[in-house]
C-alpha positions in Angstrom: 0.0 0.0 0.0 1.0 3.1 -1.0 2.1 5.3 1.7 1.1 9.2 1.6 2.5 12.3 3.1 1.2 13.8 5.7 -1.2 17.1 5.4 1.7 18.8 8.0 4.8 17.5 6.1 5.7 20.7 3.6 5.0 23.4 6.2 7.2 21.5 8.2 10.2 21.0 6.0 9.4 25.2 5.3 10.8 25.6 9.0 13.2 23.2 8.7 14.5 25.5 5.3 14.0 28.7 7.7 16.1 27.2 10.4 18.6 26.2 8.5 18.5 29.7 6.3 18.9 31.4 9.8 21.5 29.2 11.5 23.5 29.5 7.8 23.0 33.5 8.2 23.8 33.7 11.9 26.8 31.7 10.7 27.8 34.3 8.0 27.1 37.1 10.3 29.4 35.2 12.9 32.6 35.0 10.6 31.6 38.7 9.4 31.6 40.0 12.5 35.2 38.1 13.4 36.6 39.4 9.9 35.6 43.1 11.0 37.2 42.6 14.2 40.0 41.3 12.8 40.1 44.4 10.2 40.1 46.8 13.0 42.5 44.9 15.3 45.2 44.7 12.1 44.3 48.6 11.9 45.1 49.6 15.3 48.8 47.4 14.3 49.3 49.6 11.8 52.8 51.6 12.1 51.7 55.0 13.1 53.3 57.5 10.3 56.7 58.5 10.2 55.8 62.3 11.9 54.0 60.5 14.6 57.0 58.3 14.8 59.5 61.5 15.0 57.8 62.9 18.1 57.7 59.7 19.8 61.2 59.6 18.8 62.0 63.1 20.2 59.4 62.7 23.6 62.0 59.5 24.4 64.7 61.8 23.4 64.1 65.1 25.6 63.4 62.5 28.6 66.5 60.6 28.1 68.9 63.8 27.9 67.2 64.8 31.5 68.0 61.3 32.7 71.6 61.9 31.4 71.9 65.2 33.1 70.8 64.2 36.3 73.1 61.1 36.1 70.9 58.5 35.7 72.2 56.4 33.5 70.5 53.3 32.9 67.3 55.2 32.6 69.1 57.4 30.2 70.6 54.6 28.0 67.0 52.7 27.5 65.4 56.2 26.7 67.9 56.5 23.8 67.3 53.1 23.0 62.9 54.0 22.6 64.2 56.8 20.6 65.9 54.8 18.6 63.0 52.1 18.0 60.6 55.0 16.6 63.1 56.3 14.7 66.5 54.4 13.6 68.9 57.3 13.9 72.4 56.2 14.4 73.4 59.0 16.8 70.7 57.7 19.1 73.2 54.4 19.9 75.8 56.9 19.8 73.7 58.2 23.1 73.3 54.7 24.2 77.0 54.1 24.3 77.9 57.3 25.7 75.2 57.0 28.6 77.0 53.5 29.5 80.3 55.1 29.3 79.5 57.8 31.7 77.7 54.7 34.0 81.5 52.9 34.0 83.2 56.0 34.5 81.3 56.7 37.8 81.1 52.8 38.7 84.2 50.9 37.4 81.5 48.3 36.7 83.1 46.2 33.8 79.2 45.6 32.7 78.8 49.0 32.1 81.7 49.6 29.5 80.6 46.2 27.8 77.5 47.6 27.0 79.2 51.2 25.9 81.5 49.0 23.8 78.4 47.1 21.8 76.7 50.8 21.4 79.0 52.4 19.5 80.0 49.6 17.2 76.4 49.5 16.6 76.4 53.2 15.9 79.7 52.8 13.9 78.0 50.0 12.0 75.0 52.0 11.1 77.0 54.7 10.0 80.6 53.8 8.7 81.3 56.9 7.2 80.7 58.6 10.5 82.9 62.2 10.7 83.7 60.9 14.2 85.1 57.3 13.5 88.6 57.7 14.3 87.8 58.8 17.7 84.9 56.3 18.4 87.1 53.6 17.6 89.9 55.4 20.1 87.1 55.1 22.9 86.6 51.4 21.9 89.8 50.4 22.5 90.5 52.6 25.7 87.3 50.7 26.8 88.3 47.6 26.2 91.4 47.8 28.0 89.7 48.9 30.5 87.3 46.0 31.3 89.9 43.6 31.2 92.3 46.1 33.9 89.2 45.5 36.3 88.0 42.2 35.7 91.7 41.3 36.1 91.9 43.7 39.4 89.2 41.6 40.6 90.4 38.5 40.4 93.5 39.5 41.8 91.9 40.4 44.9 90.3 37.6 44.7 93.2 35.6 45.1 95.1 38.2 47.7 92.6 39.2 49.7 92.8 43.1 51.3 95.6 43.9 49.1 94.3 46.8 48.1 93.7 45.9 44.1 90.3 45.8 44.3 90.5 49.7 45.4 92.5 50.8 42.9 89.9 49.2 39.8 87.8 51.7 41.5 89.5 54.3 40.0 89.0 55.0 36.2 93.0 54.4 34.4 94.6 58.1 33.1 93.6 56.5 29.3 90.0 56.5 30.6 90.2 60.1 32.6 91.8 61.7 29.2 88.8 60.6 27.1 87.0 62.5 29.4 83.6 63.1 30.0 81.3 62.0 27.2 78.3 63.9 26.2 75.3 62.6 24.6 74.6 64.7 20.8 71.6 66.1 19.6 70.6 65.6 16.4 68.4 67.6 12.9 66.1 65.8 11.6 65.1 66.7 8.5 61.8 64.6 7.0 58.8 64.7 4.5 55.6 63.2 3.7 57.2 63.0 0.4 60.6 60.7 0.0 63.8 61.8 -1.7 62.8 65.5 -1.7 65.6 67.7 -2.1 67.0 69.9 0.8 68.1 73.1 0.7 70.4 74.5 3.1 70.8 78.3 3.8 70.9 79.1 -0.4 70.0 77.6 -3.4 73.2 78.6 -5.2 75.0 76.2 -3.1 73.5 72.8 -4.8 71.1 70.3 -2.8 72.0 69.9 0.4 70.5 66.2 0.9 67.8 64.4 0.3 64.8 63.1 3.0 64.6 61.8 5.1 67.6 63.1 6.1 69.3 63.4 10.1 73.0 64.7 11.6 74.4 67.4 12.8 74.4 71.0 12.3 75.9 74.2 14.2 73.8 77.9 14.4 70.6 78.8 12.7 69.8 78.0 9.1 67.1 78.4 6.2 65.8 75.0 5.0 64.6 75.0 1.8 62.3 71.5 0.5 61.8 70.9 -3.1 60.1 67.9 -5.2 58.8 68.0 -8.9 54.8 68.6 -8.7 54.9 70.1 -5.0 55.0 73.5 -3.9 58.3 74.1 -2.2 58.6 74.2 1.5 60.8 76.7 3.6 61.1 76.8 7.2 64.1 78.5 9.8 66.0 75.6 12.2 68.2 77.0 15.2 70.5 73.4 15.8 71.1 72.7 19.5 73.9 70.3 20.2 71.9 68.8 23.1 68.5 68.4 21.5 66.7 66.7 18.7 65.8 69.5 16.7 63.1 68.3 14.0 61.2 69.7 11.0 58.4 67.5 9.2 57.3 69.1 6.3 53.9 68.5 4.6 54.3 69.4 0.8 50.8 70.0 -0.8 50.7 69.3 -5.0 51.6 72.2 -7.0 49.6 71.8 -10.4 49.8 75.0 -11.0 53.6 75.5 -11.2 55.8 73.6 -13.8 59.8 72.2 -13.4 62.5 73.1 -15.4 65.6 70.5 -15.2 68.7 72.5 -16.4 71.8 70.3 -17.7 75.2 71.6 -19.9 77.7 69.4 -21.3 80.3 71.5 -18.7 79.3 70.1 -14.9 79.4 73.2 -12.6 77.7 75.5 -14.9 76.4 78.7 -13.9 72.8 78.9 -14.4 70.8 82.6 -14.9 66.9 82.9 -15.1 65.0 85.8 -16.6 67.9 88.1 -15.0 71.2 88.1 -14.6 72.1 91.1 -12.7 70.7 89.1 -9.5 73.6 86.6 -10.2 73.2 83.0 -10.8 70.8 80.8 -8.9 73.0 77.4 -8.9 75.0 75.2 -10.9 74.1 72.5 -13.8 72.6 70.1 -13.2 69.8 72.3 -12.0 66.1 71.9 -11.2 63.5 73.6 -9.5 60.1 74.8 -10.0 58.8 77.6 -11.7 56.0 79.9 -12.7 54.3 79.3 -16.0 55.2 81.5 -18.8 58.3 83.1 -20.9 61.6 82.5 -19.2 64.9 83.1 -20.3 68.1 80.9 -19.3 71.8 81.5 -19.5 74.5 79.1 -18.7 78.3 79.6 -18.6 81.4 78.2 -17.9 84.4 80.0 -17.3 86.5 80.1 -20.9 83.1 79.0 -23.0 80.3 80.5 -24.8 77.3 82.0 -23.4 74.2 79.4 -24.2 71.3 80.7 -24.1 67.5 80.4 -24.8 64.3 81.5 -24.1 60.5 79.2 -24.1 57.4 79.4 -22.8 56.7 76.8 -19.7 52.6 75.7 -18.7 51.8 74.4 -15.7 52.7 70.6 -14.4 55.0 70.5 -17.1 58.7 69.5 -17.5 60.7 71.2 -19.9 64.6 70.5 -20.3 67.4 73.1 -20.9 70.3 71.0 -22.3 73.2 73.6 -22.6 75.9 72.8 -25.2 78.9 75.0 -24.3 81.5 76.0 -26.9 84.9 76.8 -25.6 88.1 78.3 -26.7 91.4 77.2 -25.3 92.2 78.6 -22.1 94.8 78.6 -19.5 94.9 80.0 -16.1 96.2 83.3 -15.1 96.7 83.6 -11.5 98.0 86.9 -10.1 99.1 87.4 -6.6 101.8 88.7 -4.2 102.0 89.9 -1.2 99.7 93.0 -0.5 97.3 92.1 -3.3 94.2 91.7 -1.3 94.7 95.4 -1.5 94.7 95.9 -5.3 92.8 95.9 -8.1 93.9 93.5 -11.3 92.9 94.2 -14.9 93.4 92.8 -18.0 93.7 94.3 -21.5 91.6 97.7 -19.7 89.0 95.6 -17.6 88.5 94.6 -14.1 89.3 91.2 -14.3 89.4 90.8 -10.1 88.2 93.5 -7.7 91.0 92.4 -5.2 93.5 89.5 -5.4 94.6 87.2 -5.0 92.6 86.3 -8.6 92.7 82.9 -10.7 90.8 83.0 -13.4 90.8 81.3 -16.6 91.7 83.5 -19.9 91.6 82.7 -23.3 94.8 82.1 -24.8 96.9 84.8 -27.0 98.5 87.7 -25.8 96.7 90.2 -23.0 97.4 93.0 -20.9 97.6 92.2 -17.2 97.8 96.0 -15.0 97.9 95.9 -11.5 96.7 98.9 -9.0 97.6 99.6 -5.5 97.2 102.9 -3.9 100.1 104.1 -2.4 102.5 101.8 -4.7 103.1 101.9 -8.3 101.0 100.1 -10.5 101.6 97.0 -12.5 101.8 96.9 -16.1 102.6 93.8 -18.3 101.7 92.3 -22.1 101.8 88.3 -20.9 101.5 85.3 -23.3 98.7 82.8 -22.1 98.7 79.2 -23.5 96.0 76.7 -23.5 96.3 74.5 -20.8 98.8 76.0 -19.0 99.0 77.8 -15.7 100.5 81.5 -15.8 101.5 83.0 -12.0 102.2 86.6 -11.9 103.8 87.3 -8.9 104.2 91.5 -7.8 106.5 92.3 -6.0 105.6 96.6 -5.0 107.0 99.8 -4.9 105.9 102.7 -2.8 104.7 105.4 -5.0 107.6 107.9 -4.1 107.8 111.7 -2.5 107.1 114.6 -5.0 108.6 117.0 -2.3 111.0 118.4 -4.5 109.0 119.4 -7.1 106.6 120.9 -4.5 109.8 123.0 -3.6 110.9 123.5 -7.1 107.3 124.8 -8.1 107.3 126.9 -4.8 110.9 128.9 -5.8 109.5 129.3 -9.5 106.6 131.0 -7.7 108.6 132.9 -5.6 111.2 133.9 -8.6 108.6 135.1 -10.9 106.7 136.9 -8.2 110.0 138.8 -7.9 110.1 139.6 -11.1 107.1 140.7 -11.6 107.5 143.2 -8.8 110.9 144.3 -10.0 109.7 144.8 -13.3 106.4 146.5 -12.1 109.1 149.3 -10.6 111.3 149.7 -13.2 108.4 150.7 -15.6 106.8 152.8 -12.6 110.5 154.9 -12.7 110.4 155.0 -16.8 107.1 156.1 -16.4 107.8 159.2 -14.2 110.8 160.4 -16.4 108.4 160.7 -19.3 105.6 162.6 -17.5 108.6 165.1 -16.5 109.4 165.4 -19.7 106.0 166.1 -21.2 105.6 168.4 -18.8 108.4 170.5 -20.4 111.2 170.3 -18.0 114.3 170.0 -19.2 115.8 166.2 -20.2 116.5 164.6 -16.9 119.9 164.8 -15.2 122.5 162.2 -16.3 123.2 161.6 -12.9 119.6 161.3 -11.9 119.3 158.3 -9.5 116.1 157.3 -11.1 117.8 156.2 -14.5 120.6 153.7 -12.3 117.5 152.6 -10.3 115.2 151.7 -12.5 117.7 149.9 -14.8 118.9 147.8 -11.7 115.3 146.7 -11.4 114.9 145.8 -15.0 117.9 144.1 -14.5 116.9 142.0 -11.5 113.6 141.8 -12.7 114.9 139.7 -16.2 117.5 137.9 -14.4 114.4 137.0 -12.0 112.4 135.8 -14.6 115.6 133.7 -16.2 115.7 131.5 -12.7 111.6 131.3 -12.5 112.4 129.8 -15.8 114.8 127.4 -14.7 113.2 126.0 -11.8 109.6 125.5 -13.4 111.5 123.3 -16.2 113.2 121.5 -13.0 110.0 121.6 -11.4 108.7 120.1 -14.4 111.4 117.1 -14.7 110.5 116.4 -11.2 107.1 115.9 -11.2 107.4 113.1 -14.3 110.5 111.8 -14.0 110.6 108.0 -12.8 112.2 107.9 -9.1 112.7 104.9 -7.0 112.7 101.5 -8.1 109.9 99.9 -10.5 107.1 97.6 -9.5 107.9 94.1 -10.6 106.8 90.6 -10.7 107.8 87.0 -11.1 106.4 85.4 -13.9 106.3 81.6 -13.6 104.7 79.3 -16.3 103.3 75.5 -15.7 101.9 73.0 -17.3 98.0 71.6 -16.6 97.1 68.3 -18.1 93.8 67.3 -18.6 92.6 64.7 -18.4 89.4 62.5 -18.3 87.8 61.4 -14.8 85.0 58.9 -15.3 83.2 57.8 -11.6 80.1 56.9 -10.2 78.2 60.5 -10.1 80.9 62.6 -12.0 82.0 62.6 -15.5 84.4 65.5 -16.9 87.5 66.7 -17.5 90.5 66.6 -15.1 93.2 68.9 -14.5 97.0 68.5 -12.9 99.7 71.2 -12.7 102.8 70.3 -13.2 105.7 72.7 -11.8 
């Protein structure tokens, strides 16, 4: 017999269906639920970023330096050492090392200069080219010597008991004392949002500086200039304190409306000029930076080439290239110098070539002019042969410019001479004069023996003879105001060969030079 289904059954497997469609959702709600947990729990682990890690780093930092101060020293050293796990400077285990240092210094505890020891070859390891490795290393091995004088003090009081030894490990050796007293270092840090951003420091003109994220150590106050293609440039003011972390975190917001000019010559080291060139040059090739849109003009020279320039238009966010080609003409180097010529003024063939020596400059070769002025002295004058690729030194040895006193005396007696004359003669025509208004008044011809015809003809006399010296002296006068007294100014001329040669390395490709004497 057939067997039938009951009236209940499909309702029934409808709740199963909804039971199981509920236990499958509570299900998928369950592992939601544990995925959005597990989202927000691997967002809280998230490295915080790097400006968060920077004050972290300096919070440890500032704590740890008044730790050091105050002489505590183990709190100092792992205060360094959370510095340096926000931020991995090497000068921070520098400061880890130096804390443990001052620890063995004040203890004589062996454990203590172990641990200085491992800092700084960790600090020498993170940075090999370290401006202080010669005398890191010196502290190493002082250090070293150090814990093995006082583990071997101890053992020999082990052994002789109250000898004293013991007592004398308690005092730090003379190679210890005349390290001494360390001091931790502060430290720039220089960082960006944006990575491998070019720094800046103080001028432009200089070339880049570094790149971030950059950290060290600097001396006084300085401008900080931050530059990347596409962002607008970032300046900011740092005063460097050599017991503080001293940071700058720049945030560099998009610049679309600026473009970037990248400024290269076939010369390295050549000077760049935009739109004017009586500011002077902004930098050296290669150059970049960014720029307003619109016309701009560039010039670039080199020192015995020709000027390149050009002139285009530039939009915004885009990236023209100035590719100089320089032209030169062989050149050699003049150099003058000597001693006093900081205070003189060197020209060549009529122009100012150095407002004050001592002046090297590079001249094309043929034949110039070289004049050298110094007040006071006599000048300088010389027609001097420059060859290509060689090295011209123009030694001057000067002369004072000599004492015109006697021609101030000669011109003074000529004065005096023809003022004589003059009088004299001024007299003898007064006397001539009063003979001929006698006559013309119809006396009778003057007296033979009148003592105005002997008088006035001694003053005519005197007064021509008068006149004859004036003569005499302004011509001496004369020769002693141009003639050439005292010894000449001179110089040693000395000529050297350069070679050129050229260099091919890394980040540098050019040309060479070597003076042989």
């Amino acid at each position: 017999m057939a067997r039938t289904r009951p009236w209940y059954a499909g309702p029934l497997i409808g709740v199963r269906l909804m039971k199981s469609l509920v236990l499958g959702l509570g299900l998928v709600g369950a592992f939601a639920l544990a995925l959005v947990g597990q989202g927000e729990h691997a967002q809280a682990d998230t490295p915080a970023p790097a400006a968060d890690a920077l004050k972290k780093a300096q919070s440890a930092f500032d704590q740890a330096q008044v730790d050091y101060l105050g002489g505590k020293y183990d709190e100092a050293a792992k205060g360094f050492q959370d510095a340096y796990a926000a931020r991995a400077f090497p000068q921070f285990l520098y400061n880890v090392g130096a804390s443990y240092h001052m620890k063995g210094k004040r203890t004589s505890e062996p454990e203590a200069y172990e641990k200085a020891v491992e800092f700084y070859k960790k600090y020498l390891a993170e940075d090999p080219e370290a401006a202080d490795k010669a005398k890191v290393e010196k502290a190493i091995g002082v250090l070293e010597a150090e814990i093995k004088r006082i583990k071997d003090a101890k053992a020999q009081a082990g052994a002789n008991a109250g000898s004293g030894s013991a007592a004398s490990a308690q005092t730090p050796s003379q190679e210890v004392q005349q390290l001494g007293d360390v001091k931790v270092r502060g430290l720039v840090v220089i960082d960006c949002e944006i990575k491998q951003a070019t720094i800046y420091l103080d001028d432009k003109k200089k070339g880049a500086f570094g790149t971030t994220p950059w950290s060290g150590s600097l001396e006084g106050e300085h401008k900080i200039i931050i530059e990347k293609r596409g962002y607008k440039p970032v300046e900011t003011t740092i005063s460097a304190d050599p017991t503080k972390l001293v940071s700058f975190y720049a945030s560099m917001a998009q610049a679309q409306y600026l473009g970037w000019v990248d400024i290269s010559s076939n010369i390295p080291k050549s000077d760049v000029f935009i739109d004017d060139k009586s500011v002077g040059a902004v930098g050296q090739t290669p150059w970049s930076q960014n720029i307003k849109p619109g016309k701009h003009t560039f010039w670039v020279t080199a020192e015995g080439y020709n000027e390149y320039t050009t002139t285009i238009e530039i939009a915004a966010g885009e990236t023209p290239e100035v590719k100089a080609t320089l032209v030169g003409s062989p050149v050699g180097k003049l150099e003058v110098g000597g001693l006093g010529i900081e205070d003189s003024t060197i020209y060549l063939d009529g122009k100012v070539l150095c407002e004050r020596g001592p002046c090297i400059k590079g001249v094309a070769q043929g034949e110039h002019t070289v004049d050298v002025k110094r007040s006071g002295f006599k000048p300088y004058s010389r027609t001097v042969t420059i060859r290509a690729k060689a090295h011209t030194k123009v030694k001057v040895f000067f002369e004072p410019t000599p004492s015109r006193s006697d021609a101030i005396v000669a011109y003074v007696l000529t004065a005096g001479f023809a003022g004589a004359g003059a009088f004299l003669g001024s007299q003898s025509t007064k006397l001539h004069d009063d003979i001929k208004k006698d006559i013309a008044a119809g006396m009778p011809p003057p007296d033979t023996n009148d003592p105005r015809l002997t008088k006035g003809k001694i003053y005519a006399i005197t007064a021509d003879s008068a006149f004859a010296i004036a003569g005499i002296t302004a011509i001496t006068a004369i020769y002693y105001t141009f003639r050439e007294k005292g010894a000449p100014t001179t110089a040693l001329i000395d000529i050297s060969a350069v070679a050129i040669r050229p260099e091919l390395s890394p980040s540098y490709a050019g040309m060479g030079m070597e003076v042989h004497w």
